[in-house]
N, C-alpha and C positions, 0 to 999 in steps of 0.2 A: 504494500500500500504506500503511495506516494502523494506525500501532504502537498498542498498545493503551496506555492513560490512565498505567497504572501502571505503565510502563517509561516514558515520557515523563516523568511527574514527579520520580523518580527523577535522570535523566540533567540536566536543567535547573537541576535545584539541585546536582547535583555540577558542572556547567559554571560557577553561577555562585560556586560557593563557589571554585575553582581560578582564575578571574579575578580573583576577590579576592586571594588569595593573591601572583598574580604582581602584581597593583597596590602591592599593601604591599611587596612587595619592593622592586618599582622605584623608588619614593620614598622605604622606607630608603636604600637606594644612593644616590640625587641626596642625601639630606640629607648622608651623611659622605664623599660626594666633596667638596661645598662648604665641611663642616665642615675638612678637611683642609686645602685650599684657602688657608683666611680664614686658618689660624691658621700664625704663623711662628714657627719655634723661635728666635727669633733675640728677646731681649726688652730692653729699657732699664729702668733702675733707675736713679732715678727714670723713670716717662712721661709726668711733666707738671718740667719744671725754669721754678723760680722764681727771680727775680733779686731782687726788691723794688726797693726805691729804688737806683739808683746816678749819681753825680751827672754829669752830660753831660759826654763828652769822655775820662771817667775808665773803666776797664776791672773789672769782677767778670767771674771766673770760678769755677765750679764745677763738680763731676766727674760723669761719668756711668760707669755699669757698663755694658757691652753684655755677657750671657750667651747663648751656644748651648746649647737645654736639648732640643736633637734628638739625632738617636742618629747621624749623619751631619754633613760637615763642614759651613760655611757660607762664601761667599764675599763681601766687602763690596768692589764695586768703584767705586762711586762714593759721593760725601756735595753734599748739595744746600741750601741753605735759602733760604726764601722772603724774608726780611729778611735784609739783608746789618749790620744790626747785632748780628746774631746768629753766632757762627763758629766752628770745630768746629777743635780745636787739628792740628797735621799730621800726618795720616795718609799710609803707604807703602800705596798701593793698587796694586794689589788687596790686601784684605786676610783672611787665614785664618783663620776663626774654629773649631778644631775642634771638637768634641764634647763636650759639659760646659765646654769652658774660659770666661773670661772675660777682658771686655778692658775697661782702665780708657781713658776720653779725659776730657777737658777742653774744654767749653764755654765761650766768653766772649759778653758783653756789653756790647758801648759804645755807650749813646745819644747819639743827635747831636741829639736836642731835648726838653724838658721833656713830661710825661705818659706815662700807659702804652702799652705796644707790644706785640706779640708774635707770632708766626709758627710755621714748623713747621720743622724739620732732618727731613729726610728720608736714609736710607740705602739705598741702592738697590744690590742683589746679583743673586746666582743665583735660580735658579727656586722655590731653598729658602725664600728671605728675599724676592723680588719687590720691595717696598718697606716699611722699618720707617721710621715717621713717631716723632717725637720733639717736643711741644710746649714750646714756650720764651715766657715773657711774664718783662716787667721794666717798669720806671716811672722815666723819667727826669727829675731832680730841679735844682735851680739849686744848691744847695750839701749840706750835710751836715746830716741831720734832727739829729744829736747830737755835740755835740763837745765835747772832755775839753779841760780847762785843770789842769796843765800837758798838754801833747800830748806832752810826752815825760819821764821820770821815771828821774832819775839817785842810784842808791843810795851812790854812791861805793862807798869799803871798807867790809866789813860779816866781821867776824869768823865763821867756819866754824861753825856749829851755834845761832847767835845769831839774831833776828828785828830788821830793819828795816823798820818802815812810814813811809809817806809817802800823804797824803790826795791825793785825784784827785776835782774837781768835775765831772760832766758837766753839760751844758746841752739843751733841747733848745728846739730854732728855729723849731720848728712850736708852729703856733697849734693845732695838736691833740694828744690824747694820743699816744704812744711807748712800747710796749711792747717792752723790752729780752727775747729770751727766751734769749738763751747766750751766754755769753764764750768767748773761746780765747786758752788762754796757749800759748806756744810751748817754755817749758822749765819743769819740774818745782818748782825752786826758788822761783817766783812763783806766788801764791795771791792773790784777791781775797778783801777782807771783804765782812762783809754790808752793800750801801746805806744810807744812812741820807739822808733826804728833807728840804732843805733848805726 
């Protein structure tokens, strides 16, 4: 039995418009199963930490944020890194990261020989977090690109509401430029002036 032209044509483009349909579906789907996948609520702040220079043997450390920005807790039961002069301050693992919260750690660095290095700290959890990688690079140096003569600066007594200054020469060691870009004072009371270029 042979159906006539115009019911056949008909049927063939509805078959093939509905295979289309399920094709698009089934590749939306693979894309935001994958999408889902890849991405871990679980993030570093910074995701690249930089050491710069620090002088061999000597220890920098700097802080990192870990946020959970899932809607579910998170579990951090292991920490790993690929360079062991790279080291991640101590953690009580497993560790619970719940939902929205954050968690401060501390990074260090101690090179054991001159030039740059760097590796990855890995954090490895539940099925939530699977592995959050964390990249760490530093440059380890023979001594101090810049250093301050005096290295230590004694105000003595200095009357309540009065101003004592005392001049501080830095130096710097290297045979290339050094670009100073922030200071940290530690109490209120102490202010730097503006440089002045010897």
């Amino acid at each position: 039995m042979h159906l006539p032209r115009y019911i056949i044509q008909p049927l063939s483009s509805r078959i093939v418009y509905l295979l289309t349909i399920c094709l698009v579906t089934l590749l939306l789907g693979m894309v935001s199963v994958n999408a889902s996948a890849a991405t871990s609520p679980l993030t570093c702040a910074p995701a690249i930490l930089a050491f710069g220079a620090t002088v061999v043997g000597q220890i920098e450390t700097l802080p990192v944020t870990l946020t959970n920005n899932g809607e579910t807790s998170a579990t951090i039961s292991g920490v790993t890194a690929s360079n062991s002069e790279f080291t991640v301050s101590s953690l009580s693992l497993p560790l619970v990261v719940l939902a929205g919260q954050s968690v401060e750690l501390n990074v260090s660095f101690t090179p054991t020989a001159m030039g740059w290095t760097g590796g990855t700290i890995r954090f490895i959890g539940n099925a939530a977090i699977a592995i959050l990688p964390l990249e760490v690079r530093g440059t380890g140096v023979s001594s101090e690109a810049v250093t301050a003569s005096p290295s230590i600066v004694s105000f003595g007594q200095v009357a309540i509401g009065t101003i004592s200054t005392l001049p501080v020469v830095f130096t710097n060691a290297r045979s290339w430029k050094i670009s100073l870009s922030a200071s940290k004072k530690l109490a209120s009371d102490f202010r730097q002036a503006v440089p002045r270029f010897l």
